[in-house]
C-alpha positions as a printed Julia matrix, in Angstrom:
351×3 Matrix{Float64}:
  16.34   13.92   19.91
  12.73   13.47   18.68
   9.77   12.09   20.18
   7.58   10.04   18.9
   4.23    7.9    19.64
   3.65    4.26   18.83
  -0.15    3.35   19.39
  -1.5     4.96   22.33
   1.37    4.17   24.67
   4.79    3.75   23.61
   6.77    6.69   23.26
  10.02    6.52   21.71
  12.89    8.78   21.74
  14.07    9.17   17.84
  18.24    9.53   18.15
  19.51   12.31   16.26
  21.33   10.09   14.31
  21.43    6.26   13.75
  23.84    4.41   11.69
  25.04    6.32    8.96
  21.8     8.2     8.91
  20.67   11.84    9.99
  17.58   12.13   11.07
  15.94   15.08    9.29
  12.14   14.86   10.4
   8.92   12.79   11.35
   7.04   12.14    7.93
   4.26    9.44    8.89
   2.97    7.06   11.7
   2.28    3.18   10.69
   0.69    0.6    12.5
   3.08   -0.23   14.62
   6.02    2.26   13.74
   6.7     5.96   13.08
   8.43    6.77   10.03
  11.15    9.74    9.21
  12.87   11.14    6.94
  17.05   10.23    7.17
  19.81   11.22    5.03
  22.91    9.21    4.57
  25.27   11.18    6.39
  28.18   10.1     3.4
  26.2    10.15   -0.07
  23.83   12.95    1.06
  20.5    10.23   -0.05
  17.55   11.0     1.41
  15.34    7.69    3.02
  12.25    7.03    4.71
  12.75    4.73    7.56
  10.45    3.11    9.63
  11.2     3.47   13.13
   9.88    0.05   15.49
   9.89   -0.21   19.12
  10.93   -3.71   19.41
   9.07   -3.1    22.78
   5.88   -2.56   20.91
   6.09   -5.51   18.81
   6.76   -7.78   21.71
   4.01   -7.13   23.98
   1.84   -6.66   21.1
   2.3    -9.61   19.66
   3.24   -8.64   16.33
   7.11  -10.41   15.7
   5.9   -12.81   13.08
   4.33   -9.65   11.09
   7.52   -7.6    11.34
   8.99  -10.81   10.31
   7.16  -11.49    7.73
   6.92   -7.76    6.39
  10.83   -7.7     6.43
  11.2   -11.39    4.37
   8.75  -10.17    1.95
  10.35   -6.97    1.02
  13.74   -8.25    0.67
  12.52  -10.71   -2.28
  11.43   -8.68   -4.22
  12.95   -5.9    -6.58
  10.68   -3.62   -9.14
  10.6     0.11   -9.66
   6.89   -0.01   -8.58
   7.51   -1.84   -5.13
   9.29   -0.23   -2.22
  12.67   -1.14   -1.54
  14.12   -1.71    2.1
  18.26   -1.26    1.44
  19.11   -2.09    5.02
  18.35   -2.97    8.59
  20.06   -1.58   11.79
  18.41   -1.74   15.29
  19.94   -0.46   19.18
  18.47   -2.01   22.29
  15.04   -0.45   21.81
  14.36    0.21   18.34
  14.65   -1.37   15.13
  15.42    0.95   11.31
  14.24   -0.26    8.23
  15.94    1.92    5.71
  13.45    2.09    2.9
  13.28    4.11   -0.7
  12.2     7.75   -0.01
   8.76    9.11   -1.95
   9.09   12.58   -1.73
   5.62   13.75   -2.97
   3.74   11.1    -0.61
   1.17    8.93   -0.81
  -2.04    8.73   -3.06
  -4.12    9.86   -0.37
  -2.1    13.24   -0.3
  -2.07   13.35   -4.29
  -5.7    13.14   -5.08
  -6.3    15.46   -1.7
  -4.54   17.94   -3.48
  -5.66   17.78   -7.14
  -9.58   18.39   -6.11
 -11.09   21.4    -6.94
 -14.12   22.96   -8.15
 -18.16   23.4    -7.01
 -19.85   21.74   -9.26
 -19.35   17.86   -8.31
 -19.01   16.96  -11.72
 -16.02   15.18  -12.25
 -13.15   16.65  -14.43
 -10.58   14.02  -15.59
  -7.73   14.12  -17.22
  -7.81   10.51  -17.69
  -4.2    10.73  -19.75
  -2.55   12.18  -16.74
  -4.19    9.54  -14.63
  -3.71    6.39  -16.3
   0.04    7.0   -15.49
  -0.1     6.05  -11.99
  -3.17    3.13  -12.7
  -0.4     1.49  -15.55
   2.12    1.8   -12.61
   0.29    0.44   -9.89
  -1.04   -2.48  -12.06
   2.58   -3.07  -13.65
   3.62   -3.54   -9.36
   0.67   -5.42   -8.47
   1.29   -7.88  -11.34
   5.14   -8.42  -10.37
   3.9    -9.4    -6.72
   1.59  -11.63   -7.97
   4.11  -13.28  -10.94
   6.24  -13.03   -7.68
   3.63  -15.16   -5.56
   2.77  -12.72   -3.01
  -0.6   -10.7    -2.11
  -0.46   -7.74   -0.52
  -4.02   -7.73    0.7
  -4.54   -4.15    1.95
  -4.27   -1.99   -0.84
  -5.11    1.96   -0.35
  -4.16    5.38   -1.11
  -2.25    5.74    1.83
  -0.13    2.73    1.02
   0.55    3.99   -2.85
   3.81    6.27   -2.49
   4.83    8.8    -5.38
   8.78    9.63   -5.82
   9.62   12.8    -7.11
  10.27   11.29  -10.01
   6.48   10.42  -10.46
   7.13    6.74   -9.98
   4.45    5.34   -7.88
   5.48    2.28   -5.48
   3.41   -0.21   -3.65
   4.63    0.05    0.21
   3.47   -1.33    3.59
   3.91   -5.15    3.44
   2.13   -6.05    7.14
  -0.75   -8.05    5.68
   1.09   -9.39    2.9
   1.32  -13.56    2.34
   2.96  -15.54    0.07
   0.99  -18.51   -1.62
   3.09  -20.97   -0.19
   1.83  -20.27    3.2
  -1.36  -20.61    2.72
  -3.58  -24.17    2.32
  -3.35  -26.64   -0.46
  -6.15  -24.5    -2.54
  -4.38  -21.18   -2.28
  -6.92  -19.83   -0.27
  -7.17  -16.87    2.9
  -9.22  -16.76    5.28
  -7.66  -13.79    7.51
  -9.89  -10.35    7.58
  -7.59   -7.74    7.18
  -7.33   -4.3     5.7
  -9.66   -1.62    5.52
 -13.57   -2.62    4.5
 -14.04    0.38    2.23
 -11.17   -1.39   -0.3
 -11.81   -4.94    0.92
 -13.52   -7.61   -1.33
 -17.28   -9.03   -0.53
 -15.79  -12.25   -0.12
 -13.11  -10.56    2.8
 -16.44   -8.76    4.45
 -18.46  -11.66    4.44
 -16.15  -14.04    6.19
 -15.23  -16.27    3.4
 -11.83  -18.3     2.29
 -10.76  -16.07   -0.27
  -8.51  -15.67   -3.5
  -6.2   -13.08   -2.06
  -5.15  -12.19   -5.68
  -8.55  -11.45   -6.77
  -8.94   -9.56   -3.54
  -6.27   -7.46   -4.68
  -7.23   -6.49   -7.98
 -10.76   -5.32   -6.4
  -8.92   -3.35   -4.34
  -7.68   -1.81   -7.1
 -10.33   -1.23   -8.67
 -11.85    0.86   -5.64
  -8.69    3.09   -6.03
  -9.05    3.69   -9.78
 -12.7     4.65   -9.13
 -11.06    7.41   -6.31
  -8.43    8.44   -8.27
 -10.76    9.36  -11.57
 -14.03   10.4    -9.42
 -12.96   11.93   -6.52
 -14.7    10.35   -3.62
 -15.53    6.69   -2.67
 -18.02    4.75   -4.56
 -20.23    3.5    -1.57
 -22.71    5.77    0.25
 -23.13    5.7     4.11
 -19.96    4.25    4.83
 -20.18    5.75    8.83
 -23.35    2.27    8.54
 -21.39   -1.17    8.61
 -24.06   -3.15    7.73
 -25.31   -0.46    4.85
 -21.4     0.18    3.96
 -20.8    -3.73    3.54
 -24.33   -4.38    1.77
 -22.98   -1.97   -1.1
 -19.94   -4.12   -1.46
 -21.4    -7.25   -1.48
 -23.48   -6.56   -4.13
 -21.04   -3.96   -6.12
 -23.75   -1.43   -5.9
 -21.65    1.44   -6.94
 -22.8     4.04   -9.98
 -20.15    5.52  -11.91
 -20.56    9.33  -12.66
 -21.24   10.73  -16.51
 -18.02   12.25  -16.73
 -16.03    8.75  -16.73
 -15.01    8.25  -20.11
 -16.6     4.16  -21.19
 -12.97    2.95  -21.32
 -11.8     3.63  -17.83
 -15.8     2.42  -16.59
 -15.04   -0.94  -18.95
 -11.96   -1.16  -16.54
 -13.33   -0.3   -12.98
 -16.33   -2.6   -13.98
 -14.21   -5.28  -14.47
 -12.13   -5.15  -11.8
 -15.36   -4.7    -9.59
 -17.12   -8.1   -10.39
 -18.75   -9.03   -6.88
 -17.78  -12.91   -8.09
 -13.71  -13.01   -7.53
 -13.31  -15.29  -10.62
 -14.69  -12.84  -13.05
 -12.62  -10.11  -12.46
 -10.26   -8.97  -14.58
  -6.29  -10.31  -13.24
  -3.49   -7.91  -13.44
  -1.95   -8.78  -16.35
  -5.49   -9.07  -18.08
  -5.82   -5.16  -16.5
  -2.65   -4.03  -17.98
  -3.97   -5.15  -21.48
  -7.21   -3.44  -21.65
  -7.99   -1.06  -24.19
  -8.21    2.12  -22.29
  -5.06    1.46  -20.56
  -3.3     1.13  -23.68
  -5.2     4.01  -25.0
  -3.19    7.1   -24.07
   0.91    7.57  -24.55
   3.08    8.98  -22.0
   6.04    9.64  -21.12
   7.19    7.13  -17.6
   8.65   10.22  -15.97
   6.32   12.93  -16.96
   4.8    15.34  -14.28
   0.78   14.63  -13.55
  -1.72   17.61  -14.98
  -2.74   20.1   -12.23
  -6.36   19.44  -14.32
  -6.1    14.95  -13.04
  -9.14   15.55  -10.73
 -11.77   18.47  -10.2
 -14.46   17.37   -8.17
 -16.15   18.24   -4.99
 -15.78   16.08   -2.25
 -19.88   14.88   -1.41
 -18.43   12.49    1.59
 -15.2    11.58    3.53
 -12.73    9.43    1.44
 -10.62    7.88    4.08
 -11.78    5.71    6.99
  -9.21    4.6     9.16
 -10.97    1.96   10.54
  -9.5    -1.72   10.16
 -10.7    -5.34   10.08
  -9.17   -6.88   13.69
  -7.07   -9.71   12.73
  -8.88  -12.56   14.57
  -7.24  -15.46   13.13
  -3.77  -14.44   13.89
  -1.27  -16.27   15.61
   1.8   -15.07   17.04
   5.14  -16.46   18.61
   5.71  -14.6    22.0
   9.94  -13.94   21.28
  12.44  -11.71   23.14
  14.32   -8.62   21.87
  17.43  -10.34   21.04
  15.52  -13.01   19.07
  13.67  -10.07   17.19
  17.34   -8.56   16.15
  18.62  -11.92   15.03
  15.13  -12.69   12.75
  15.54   -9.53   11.19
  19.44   -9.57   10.89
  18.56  -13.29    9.22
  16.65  -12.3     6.67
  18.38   -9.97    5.83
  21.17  -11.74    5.24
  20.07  -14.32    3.85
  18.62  -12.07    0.82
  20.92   -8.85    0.52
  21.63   -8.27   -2.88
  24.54   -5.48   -3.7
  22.72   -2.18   -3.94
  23.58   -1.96   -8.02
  22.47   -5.24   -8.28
  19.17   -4.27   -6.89
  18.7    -1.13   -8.56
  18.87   -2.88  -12.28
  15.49   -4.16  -11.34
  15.15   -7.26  -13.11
């Protein structure tokens, strides 16, 4: 049996097997749960599941965001998303049985593909634009789809061993419906080095167009190497930068790929580029590759001049939350579930 920590002080015991799944090993820690590695103990598959103390989620406050997390992912069906296959929970913890990435996030990708002394950025832009084209081609179902995921990152970018990227981690996700008669947010969430000026400076917001600048910040990682603000460790400094999209692209950025991050940086929300308006721009359109094809070892070479990552998030002050018992929790999840469970072949034609 394994141990894990939720937060600071739930620890959870991790059976050695659950379902029809083995556990194998710990792989990552969420928000609010940890997340292994499983094999199906009949076809041999190999899943990531996110482990939830339904504990944790109770006295936290934080059913309607499982809930809505779990609704969200079971609508939706694209090679570029996450998919959760199936639900089982005990009396303590709840399993969401999810698509396995076994060469990790974007965070760990771009980690490993820096090298070099110079701090000149080296791109291999072809290699690149591979994951961009793939992480655009998701972002654009979701929205066709009418949902925003609203905090985009590395860390929340998952690569199969396949190469296929997928957008995961659905917390702060919304669906248009839910939102006022204008379509508009006004929730802070996410993390403020990928969040929007409008998120930072307390507006109603366009949580598409909040989105796609998230993106942006990522493509600008992914091709330089390091974050495009400067004293990020200064809030006030860190969110001056972003209100104003005071970012400077280096020399070694080919004009295409700056056309693109420039556009998907506009500090007004209405003037940057959507994602279907990002997945027709030249210099995505401007190198041919194979779907499958392994990234260069040569993607990024470039000295890191300042941390990337910040864990730090936005505290969600305009939450609200229904208070529910652990039964309840198993049925709302069970629900859902139900409700949208699609035959696994089904789901895997990806419409």
């Amino acid at each position: 049996m394994a141990r894990a920590l939720i937060g600071r002080d739930y620890i959870i015991d991790i059976p050695p097997t659950f379902g029809e799944y083995q556990f194998l090993q710990v792989i990552g820690h969420g928000s609010f749960s940890v997340v292994v590695k499983a094999r199906h103990r009949q076809t041999g598959t190999q899943y990531a599941v996110k482990v939830i103390s339904q504990k944790f989620l109770i006295d936290n406050n934080l059913v309607d965001t499982f809930q809505r997390e779990v609704s969200i992912q079971t609508k939706v069906s694209h090679p570029n998303v996450v998919r959760l296959t199936e639900m089982i929970s005990d009396d303590n913890l709840i399993y969401l049985i999810l698509d396995y990435c076994g060469r990790g996030d974007l965070r760990t990708f771009i980690s490993e593909h820096q090298f070099g002394t110079t701090g000149t950025p080296v791109v291999d832009e072809s290699a690149s634009i591979n994951l961009i084209k793939q992480l655009l081609k998701g972002i654009d179902y979701l929205h066709s789809k009418g949902i925003v995921h609203r905090d985009l990152k590395p860390e929340n970018l998952l690569i199969d061993n396949d190469n296929i990227l997928k957008i995961a981690d659905f917390g702060f996700s919304r669906e248009f419906s839910q939102n006022n008669e204008n379509g508009l947010m006004s929730t802070q969430c996410g993390s403020p080095i990928y969040a929007a000026p409008e998120i930072i400076s307390n507006r109603t917001y366009d949580g598409k167009c909040a989105d796609m600048w998230s993106i942006g910040v990522i493509i600008y990682i992914l091709l330089t190497g390091k974050i495009p603000w400067e004293n990020i460790t200064n809030t006030s400094k860190l969110y001056y930068q972003i209100q104003t999209a005071r970012y400077h692209i280096p020399s070694g950025i080919s004009e295409g790929a700056a056309s693109l991050i420039n556009g998907l940086m506009q500090p007004q929300p209405e003037m940057r580029l959507s994602a279907s308006e990002a997945l027709n721009h030249p210099w995505i359109n401007s190198y041919a590759f194979k779907s499958h094809s392994q990234p260069s070892s040569t993607i990024l070479a470039s000295k890191l001049s300042q941390p990337i990552f910040l864990q730090s998030q936005f505290h969600n002050k305009n939450a609200t939350t229904t208070r529910k018992g652990s039964r309840d929790l198993v049925n709302i999840g069970n629900a859902i579930l139900m409700r949208h469970r699609m035959p696994v072949t089904e789901r895997e034609g990806y419409s």
